[in-house]
Backbone as numpy.savetxt, mean C-alpha at the origin, in Angstrom:
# Nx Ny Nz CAx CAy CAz Cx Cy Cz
0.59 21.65 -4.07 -0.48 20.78 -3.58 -0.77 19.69 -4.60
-1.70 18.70 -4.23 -2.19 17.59 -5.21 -2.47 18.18 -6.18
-2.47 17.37 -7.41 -2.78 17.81 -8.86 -4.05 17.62 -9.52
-5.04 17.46 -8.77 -6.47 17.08 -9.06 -7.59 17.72 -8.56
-8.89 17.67 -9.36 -9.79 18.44 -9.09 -10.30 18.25 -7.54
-10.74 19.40 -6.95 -11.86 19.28 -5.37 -12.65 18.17 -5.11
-13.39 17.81 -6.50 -14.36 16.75 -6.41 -13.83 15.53 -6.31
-12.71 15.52 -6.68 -11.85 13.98 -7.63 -11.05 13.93 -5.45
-10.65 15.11 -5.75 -9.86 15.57 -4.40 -10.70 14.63 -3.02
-12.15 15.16 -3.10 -12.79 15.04 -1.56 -13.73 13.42 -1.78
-13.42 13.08 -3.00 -14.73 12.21 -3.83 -14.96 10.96 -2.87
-13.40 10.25 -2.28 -13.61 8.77 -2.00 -13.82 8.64 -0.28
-13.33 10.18 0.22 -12.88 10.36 1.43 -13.84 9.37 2.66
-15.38 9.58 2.74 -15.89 8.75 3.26 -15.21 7.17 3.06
-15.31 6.75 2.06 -14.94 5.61 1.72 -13.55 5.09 2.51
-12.38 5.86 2.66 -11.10 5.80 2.60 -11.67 5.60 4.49
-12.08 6.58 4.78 -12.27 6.40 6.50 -13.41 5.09 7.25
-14.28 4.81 6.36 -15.03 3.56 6.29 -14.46 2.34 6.86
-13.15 2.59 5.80 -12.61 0.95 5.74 -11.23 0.95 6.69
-10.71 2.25 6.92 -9.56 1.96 7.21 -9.80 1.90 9.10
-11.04 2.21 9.34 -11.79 2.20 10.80 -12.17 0.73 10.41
-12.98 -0.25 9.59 -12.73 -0.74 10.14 -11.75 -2.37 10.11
-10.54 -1.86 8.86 -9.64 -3.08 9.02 -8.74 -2.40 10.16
-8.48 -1.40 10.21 -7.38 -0.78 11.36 -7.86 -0.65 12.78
-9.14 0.09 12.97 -9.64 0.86 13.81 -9.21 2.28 13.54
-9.85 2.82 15.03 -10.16 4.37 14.83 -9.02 4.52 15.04
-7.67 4.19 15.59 -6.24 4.56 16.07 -5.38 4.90 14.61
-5.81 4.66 13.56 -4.92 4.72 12.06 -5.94 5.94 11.54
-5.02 6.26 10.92 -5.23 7.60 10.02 -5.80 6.97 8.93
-6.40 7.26 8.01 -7.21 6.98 6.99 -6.77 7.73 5.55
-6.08 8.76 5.93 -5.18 9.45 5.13 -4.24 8.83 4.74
-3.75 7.96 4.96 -2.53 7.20 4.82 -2.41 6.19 3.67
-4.10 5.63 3.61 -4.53 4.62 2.37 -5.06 5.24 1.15
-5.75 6.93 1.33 -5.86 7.67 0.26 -4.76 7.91 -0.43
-3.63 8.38 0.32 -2.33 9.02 -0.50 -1.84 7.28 -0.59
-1.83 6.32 -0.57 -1.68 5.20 -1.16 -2.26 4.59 -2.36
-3.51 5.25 -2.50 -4.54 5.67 -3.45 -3.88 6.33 -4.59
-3.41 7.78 -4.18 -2.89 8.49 -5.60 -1.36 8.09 -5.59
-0.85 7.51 -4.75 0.41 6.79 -5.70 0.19 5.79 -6.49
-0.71 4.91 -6.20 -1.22 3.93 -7.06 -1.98 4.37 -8.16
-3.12 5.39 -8.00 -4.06 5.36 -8.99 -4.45 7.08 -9.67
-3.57 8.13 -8.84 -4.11 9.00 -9.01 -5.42 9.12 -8.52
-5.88 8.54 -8.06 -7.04 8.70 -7.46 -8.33 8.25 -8.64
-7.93 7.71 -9.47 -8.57 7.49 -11.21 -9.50 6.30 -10.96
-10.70 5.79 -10.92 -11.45 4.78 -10.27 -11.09 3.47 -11.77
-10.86 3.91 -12.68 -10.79 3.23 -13.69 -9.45 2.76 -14.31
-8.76 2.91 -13.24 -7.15 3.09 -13.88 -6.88 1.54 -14.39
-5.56 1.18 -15.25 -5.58 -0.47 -15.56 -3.96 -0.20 -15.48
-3.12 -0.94 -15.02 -1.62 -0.59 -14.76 -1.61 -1.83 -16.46
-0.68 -1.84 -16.47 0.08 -2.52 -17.77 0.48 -3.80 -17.32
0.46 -4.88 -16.47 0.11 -5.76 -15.54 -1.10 -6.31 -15.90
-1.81 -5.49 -15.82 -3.32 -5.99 -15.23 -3.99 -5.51 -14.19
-3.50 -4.54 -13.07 -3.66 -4.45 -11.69 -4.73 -3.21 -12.19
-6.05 -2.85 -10.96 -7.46 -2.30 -11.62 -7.65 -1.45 -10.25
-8.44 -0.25 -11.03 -9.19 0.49 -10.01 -8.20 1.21 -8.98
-8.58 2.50 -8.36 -8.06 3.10 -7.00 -6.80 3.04 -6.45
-7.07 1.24 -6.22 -5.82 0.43 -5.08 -5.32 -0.16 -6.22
-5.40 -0.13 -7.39 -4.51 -0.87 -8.56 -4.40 -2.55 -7.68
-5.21 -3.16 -7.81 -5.37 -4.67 -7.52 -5.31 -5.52 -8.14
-4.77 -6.08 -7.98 -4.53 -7.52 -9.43 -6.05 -8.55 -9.05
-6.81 -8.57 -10.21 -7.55 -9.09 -9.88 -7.70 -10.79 -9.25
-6.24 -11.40 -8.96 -5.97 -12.66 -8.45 -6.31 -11.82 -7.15
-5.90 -11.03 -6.64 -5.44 -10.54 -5.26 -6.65 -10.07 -4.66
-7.40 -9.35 -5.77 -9.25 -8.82 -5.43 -9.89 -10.34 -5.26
-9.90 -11.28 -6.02 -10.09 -12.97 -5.44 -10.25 -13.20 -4.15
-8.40 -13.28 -4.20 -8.18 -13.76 -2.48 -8.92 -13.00 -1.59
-9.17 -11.40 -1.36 -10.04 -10.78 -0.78 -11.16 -10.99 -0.35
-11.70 -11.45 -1.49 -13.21 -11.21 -2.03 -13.89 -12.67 -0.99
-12.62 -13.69 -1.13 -12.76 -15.09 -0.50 -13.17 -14.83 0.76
-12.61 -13.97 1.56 -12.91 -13.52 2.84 -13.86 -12.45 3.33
-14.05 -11.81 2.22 -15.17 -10.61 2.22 -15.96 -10.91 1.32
-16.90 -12.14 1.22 -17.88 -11.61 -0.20 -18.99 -10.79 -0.44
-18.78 -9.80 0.54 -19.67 -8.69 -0.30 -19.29 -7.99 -1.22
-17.44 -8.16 -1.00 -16.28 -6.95 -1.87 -17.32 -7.68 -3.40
-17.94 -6.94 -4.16 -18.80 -7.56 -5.07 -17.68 -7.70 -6.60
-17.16 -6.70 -6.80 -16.72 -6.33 -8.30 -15.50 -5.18 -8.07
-13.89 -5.89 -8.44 -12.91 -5.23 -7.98 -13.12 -3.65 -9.20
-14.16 -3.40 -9.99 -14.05 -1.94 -10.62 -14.79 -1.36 -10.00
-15.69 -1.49 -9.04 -16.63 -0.66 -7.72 -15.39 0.18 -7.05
-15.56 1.00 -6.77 -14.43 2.24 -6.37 -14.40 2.00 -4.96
-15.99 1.32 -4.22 -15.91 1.48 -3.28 -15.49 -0.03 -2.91
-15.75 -1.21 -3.76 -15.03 -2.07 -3.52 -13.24 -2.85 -3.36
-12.99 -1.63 -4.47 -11.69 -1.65 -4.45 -10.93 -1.35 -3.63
-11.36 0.05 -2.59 -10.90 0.51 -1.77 -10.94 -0.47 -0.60
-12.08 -0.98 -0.44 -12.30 -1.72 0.44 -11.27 -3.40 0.97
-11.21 -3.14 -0.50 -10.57 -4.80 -0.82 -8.71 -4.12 -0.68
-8.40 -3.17 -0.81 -7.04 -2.51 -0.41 -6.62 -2.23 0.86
-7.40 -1.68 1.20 -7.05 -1.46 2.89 -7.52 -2.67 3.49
-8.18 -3.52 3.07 -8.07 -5.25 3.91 -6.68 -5.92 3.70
-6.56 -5.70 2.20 -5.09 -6.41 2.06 -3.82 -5.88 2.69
-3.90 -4.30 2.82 -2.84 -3.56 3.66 -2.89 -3.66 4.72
-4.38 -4.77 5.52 -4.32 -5.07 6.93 -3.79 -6.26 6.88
-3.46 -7.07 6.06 -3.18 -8.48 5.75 -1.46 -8.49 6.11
-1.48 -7.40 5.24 0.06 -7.41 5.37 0.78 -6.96 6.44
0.02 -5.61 6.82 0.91 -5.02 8.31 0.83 -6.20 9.46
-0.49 -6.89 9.40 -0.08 -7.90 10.65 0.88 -8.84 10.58
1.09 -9.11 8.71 2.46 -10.28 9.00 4.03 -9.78 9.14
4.15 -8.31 9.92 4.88 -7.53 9.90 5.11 -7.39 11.61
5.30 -8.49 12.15 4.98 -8.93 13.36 5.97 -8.10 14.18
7.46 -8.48 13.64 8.60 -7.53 14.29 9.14 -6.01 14.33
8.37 -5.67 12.92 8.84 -4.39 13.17 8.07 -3.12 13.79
8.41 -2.01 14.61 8.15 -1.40 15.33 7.00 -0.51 14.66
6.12 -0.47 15.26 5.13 0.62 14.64 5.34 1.65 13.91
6.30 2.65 14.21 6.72 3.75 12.98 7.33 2.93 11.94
7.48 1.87 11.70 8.01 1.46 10.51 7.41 0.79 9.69
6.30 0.34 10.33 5.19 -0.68 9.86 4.93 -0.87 8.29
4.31 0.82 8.14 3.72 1.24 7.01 4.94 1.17 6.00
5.47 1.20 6.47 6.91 0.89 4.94 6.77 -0.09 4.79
6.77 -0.98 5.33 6.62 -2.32 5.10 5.92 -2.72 4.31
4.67 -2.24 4.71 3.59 -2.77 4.93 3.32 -2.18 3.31
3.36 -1.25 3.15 3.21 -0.26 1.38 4.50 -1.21 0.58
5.36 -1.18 1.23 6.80 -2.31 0.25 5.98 -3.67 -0.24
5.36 -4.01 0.80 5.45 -5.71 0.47 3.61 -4.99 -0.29
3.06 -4.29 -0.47 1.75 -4.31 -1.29 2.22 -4.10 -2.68
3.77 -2.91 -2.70 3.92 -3.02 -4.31 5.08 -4.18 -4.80
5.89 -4.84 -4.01 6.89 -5.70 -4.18 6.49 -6.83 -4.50
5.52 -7.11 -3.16 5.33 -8.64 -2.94 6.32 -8.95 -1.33
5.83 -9.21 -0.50 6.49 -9.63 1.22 7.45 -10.25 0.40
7.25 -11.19 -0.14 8.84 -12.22 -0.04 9.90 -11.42 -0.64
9.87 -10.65 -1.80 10.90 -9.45 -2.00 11.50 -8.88 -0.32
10.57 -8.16 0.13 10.81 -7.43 1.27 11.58 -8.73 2.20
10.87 -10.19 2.07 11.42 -10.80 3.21 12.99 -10.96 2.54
13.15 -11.15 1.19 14.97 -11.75 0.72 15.65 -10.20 1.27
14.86 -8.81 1.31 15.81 -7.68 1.50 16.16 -7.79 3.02
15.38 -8.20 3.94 15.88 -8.39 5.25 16.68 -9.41 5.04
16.67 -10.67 4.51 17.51 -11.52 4.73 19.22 -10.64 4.39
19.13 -10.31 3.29 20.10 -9.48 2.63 20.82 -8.39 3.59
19.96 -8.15 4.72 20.33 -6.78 5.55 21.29 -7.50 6.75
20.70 -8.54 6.97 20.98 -9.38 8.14 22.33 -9.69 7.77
22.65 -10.54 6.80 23.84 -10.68 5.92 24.93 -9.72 5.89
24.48 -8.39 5.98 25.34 -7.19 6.05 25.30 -6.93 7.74
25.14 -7.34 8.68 24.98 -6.89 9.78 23.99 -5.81 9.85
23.46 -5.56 9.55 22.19 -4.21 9.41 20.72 -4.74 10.21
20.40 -3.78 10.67 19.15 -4.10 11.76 18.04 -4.00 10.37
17.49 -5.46 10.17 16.87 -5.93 9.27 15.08 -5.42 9.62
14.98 -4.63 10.27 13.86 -3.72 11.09 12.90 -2.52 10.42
14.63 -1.81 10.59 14.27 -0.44 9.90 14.29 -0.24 7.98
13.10 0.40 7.57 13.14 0.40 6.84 13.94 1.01 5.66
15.43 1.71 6.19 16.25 2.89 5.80 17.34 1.47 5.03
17.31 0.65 6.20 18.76 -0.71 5.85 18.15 -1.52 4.90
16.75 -1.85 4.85 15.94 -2.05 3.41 16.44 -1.44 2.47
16.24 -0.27 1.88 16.86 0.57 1.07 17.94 0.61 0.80
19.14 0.38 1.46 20.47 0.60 1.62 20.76 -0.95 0.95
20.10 -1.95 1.13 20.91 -3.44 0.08 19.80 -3.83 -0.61
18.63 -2.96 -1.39 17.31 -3.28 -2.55 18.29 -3.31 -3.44
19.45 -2.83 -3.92 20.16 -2.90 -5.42 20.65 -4.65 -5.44
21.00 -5.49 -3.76 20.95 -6.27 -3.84 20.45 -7.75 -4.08
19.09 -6.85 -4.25 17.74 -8.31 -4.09 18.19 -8.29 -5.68
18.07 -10.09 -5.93 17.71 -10.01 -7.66 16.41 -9.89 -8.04
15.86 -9.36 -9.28 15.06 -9.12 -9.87 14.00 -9.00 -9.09
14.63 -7.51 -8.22 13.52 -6.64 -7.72 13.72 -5.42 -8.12
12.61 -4.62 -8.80 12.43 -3.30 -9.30 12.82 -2.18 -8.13
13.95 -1.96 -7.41 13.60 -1.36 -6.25 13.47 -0.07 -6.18
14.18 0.62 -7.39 13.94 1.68 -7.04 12.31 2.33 -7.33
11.50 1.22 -8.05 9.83 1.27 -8.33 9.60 1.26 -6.77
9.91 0.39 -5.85 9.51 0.12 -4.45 9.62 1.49 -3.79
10.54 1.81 -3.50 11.00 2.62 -2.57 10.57 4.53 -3.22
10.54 4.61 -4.55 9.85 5.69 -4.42 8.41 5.75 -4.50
7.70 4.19 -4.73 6.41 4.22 -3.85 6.35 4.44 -2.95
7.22 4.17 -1.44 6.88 4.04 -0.70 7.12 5.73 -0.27
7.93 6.11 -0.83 8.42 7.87 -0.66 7.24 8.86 -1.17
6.31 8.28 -1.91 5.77 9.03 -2.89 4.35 9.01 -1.97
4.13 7.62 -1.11 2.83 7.50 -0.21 3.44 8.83 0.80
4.51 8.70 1.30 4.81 9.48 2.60 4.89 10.96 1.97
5.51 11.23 1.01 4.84 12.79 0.41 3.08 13.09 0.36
2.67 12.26 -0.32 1.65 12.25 -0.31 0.74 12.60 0.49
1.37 12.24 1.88 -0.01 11.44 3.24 0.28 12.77 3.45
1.51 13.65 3.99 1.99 14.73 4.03 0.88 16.06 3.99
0.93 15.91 2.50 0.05 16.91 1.71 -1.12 17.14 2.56
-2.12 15.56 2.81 -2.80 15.76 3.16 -3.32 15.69 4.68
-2.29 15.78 4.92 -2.30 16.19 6.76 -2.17 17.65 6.82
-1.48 18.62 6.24 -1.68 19.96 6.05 -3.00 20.68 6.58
């Protein structure tokens, strides 16, 4: 099971279902942005990546900005509850510019282009297309990431493995 205390465990959970009702609606699991949570942050409200990126959702504070531009109540990206808040907006930002691919695949995407950056994800479709590969699924992503230049992929892709273990756990 997860590696963290009950409290640390159950601490943000309101929070996590708050926001993901309402950048998603009630149709998305809310579980999905927590275990996005402890791949990013351990669940640690104070975490600082070596980057710069802060809090929960590990946010670069350019990116808590752009957020904040559209939400200004998101007050202060080290608020736990702001951070969260300001994460699952941006993970709504992104799944919608994820126009073509099919709903079970979304969230790969959609978690790829939050730790990559979309335009990574967009040169790996280009790259897939190139190979004849249905530039869709997120498996033919994986299969030409050694191809993108100076993309960390295998950082990508066992994020994105590490959310789907994760979400796992806590669907149990």
């Amino acid at each position: 099971m997860l590696q963290f205390a009950q409290k640390k465990f159950t601490e943000y959970d309101d929070t996590f279902k708050k926001y993901s009702k309402r950048f998603f609606g009630i149709g998305y699991d809310w579980k999905l942005f927590k275990a996005q949570s402890i791949a990013e942050s351990d669940l640690t409200p104070d975490a600082v990546s070596s980057v710069g990126a802060r809090g929960l959702m590990q946010l670069m504070p350019s990116t808590f900005a752009d957020v904040q531009s559209a939400n200004p109540e998101f007050k202060n990206i080290d608020d736990p509850v702001w951070n969260i808040a300001a994460g699952i907006y941006y993970d709504k930002q992104l799944f919608n510019k994820w126009n073509e691919i099919e709903e079970k695949e979304k969230f790969n995407f959609t978690f790829g282009s939050y730790n990559a950056g979309r335009g990574t994800i967009l040169k790996a479709q280009d790259r897939a297309k190139e190979k004849s590969l249905d530039h869709t699924a997120w498996d033919n992503i994986t299969a030409v990431a050694s191809e993108v230049p100076k993309w960390r992929h295998e950082e990508t892709i066992n994020y994105v493995d590490r959310i789907k273990k994760f979400h796992k756990q806590l669907i149990r």
